[in-house]
C-alpha positions in Angstrom: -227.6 -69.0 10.8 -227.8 -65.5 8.6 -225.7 -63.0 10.3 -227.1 -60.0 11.3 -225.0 -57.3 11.9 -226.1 -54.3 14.8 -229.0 -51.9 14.9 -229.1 -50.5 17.9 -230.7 -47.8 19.1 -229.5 -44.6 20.7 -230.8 -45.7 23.9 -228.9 -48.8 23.7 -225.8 -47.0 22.6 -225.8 -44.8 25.4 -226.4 -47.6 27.6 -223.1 -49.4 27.0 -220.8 -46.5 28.0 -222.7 -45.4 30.8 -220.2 -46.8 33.1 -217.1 -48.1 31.3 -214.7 -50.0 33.4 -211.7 -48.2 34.3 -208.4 -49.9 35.5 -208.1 -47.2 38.1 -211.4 -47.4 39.7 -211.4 -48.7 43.5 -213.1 -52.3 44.0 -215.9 -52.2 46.0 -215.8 -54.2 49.6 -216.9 -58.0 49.3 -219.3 -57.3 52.2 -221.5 -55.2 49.8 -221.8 -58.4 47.5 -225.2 -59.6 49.1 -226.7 -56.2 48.5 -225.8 -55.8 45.6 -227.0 -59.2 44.1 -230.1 -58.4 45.6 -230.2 -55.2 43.8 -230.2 -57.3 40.4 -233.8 -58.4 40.6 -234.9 -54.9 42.0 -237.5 -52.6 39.6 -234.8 -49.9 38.6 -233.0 -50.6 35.7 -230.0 -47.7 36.6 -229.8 -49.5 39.7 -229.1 -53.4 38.2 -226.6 -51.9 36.0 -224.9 -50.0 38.7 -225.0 -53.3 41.1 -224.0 -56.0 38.1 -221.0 -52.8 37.1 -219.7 -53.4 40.8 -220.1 -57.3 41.2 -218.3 -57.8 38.2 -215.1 -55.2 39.6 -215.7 -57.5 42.9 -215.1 -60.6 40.8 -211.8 -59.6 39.3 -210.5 -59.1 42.3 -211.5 -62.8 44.0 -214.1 -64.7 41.6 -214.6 -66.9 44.4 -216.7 -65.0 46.5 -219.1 -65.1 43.8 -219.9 -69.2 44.7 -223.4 -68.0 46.8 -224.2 -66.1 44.5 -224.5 -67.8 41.2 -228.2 -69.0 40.9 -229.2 -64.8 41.4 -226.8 -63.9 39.2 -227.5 -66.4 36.5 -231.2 -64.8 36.6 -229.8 -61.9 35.8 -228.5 -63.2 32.3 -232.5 -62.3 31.6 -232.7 -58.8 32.3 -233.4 -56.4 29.4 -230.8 -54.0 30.0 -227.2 -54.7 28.2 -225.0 -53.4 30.8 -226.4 -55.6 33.2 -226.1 -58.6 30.8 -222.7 -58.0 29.8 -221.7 -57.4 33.3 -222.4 -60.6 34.9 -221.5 -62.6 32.3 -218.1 -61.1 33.0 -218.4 -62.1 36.5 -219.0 -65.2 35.3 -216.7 -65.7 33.4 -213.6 -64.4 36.0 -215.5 -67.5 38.1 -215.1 -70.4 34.8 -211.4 -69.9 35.1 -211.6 -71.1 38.5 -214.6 -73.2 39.1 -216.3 -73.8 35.8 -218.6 -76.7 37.3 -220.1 -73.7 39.5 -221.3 -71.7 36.6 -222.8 -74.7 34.2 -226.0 -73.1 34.2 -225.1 -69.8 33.0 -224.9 -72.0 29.6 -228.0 -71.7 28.2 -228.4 -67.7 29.6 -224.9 -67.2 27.7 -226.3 -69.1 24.5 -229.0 -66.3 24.2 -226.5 -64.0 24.9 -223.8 -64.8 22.6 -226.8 -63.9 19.7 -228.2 -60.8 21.2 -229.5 -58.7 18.2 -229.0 -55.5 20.0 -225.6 -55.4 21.7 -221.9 -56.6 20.5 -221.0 -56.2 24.0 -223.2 -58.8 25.1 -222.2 -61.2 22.5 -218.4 -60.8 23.3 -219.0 -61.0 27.0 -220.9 -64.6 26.2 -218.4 -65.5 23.7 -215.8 -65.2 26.5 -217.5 -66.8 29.3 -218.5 -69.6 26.7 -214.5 -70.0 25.4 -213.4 -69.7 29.0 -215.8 -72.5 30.3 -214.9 -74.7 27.5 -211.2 -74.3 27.8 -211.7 -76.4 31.3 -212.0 -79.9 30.0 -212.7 -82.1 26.4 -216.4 -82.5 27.7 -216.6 -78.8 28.0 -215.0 -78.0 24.9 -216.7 -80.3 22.5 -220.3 -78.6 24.2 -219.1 -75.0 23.1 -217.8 -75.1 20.0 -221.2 -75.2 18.2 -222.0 -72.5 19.6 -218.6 -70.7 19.3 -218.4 -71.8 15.4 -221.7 -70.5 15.1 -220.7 -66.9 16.0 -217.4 -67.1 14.6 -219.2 -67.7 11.2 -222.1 -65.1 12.5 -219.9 -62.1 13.4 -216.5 -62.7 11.4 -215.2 -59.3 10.8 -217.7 -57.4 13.2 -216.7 -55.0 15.9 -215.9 -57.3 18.2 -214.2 -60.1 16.2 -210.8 -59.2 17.0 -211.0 -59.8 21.2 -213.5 -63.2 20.1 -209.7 -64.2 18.4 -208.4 -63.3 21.4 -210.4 -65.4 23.6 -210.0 -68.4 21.0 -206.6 -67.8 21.5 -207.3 -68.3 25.3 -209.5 -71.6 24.5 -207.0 -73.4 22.0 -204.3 -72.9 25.1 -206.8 -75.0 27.3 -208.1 -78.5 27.8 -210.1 -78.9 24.7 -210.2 -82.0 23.0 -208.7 -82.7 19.7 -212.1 -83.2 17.5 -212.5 -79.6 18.8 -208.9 -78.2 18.2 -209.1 -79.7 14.7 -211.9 -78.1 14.0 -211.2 -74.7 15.2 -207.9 -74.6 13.1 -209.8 -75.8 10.0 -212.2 -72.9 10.6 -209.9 -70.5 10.6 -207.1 -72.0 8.1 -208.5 -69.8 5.4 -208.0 -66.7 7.2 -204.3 -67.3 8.4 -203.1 -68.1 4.9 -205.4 -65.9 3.0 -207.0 -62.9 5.1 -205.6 -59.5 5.4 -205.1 -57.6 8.6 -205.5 -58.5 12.3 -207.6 -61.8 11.2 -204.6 -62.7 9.5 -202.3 -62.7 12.2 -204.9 -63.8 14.8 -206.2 -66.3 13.0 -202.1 -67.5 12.2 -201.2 -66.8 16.0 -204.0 -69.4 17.2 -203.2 -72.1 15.0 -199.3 -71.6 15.9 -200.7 -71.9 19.6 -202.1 -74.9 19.0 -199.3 -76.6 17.5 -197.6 -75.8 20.4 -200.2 -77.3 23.0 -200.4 -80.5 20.8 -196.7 -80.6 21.1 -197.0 -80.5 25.2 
């Protein structure tokens, strides 16, 4: 695939810090959650982002509460705006860590995502949910990494290249199988012993990690 690197518009640049998660900011009550799913397929695009921005602070508090909820909320993988994009497939993903059978069909909504022409949030949000839901088992894994190759090849050195090591960090640490783990360490062999910078030592920290699992 020919990489394409970001044009976005100033809409869509003013779109993704509208509201920037803060560490600080209160979680909203769990007994809003209905509501605010609801509000996802509503007409008023503030409003979805506003809804998805508090579903996703509910979800890193308790993932699980999202189980009802995840045929609305993989619909809303398909709405136009970023924020609301990028903020469910972070809900999402908090509920792969837990219960990665419950979000399988957030795949193919995530596989559109992970290529979004306009956003590097949204790619890194669907690279995450995609490396999270593959770390849960060899079946998993060996369905990803396509896709996960495929952006690592597509985005290498972009904005948000640095947190997709991170997350392949997280995925090499899981149950992937070993066709898979070999073939992420071959990928990224190049870079550990000859890139410069943080791809370096990123790419060097995941293959040391996965020495370490193979060892276990």
């Amino acid at each position: 695939m020919t990489k394409k690197k970001d044009a976005k518009t100033v809409d869509e640049k003013t779109a993704e810090v509208e509201q920037p998660v803060e560490a600080s900011e209160p979680t909203p009550d769990v007994s809003e959650l209905p509501d605010l799913v609801e509000e996802l397929s509503g007409p008023n695009r503030r409003r979805r982002q506003d809804a998805s921005h508090r579903i996703c602070l509910i979800a890193r508090e308790d993932p699980t509460v999202l189980l009802d909820q995840v045929d609305q909320l993989t619909d809303a993988l398909y709405r136009p705006e970023a924020q609301t994009r990028w903020e469910v497939l972070d809900a999402l993903s908090e509920l792969a860590l837990t219960n990665a059978a419950a979000v399988a069909d957030a795949y193919d909504g995530a596989e559109a995502a992970l290529f979004d022409e306009g956003s590097s949030t949204v790619r890194l949000a669907a690279f995450r949910f995609l490396a999270r839901f593959g770390a849960t088992s060899q079946k998993r894994s060996d369905t990803v990494w396509p896709l996960l190759d495929e952006a690592i090849q597509c985005f290498h050195g972009d904005t948000e290249y640095r947190d997709m090591l991170g997350c392949l960090l997280d995925f090499v640490k899981g149950k992937i199988s070993k066709e898979t783990r070999a073939a992420l360490v071959d990928r990224i062999t190049f870079d550990a012993e000859s890139g410069r910078g943080y791809i370096k030592s990123c790419s060097a920290e995941i293959i040391a990690a996965s020495k370490d699992k193979e060892k276990k």
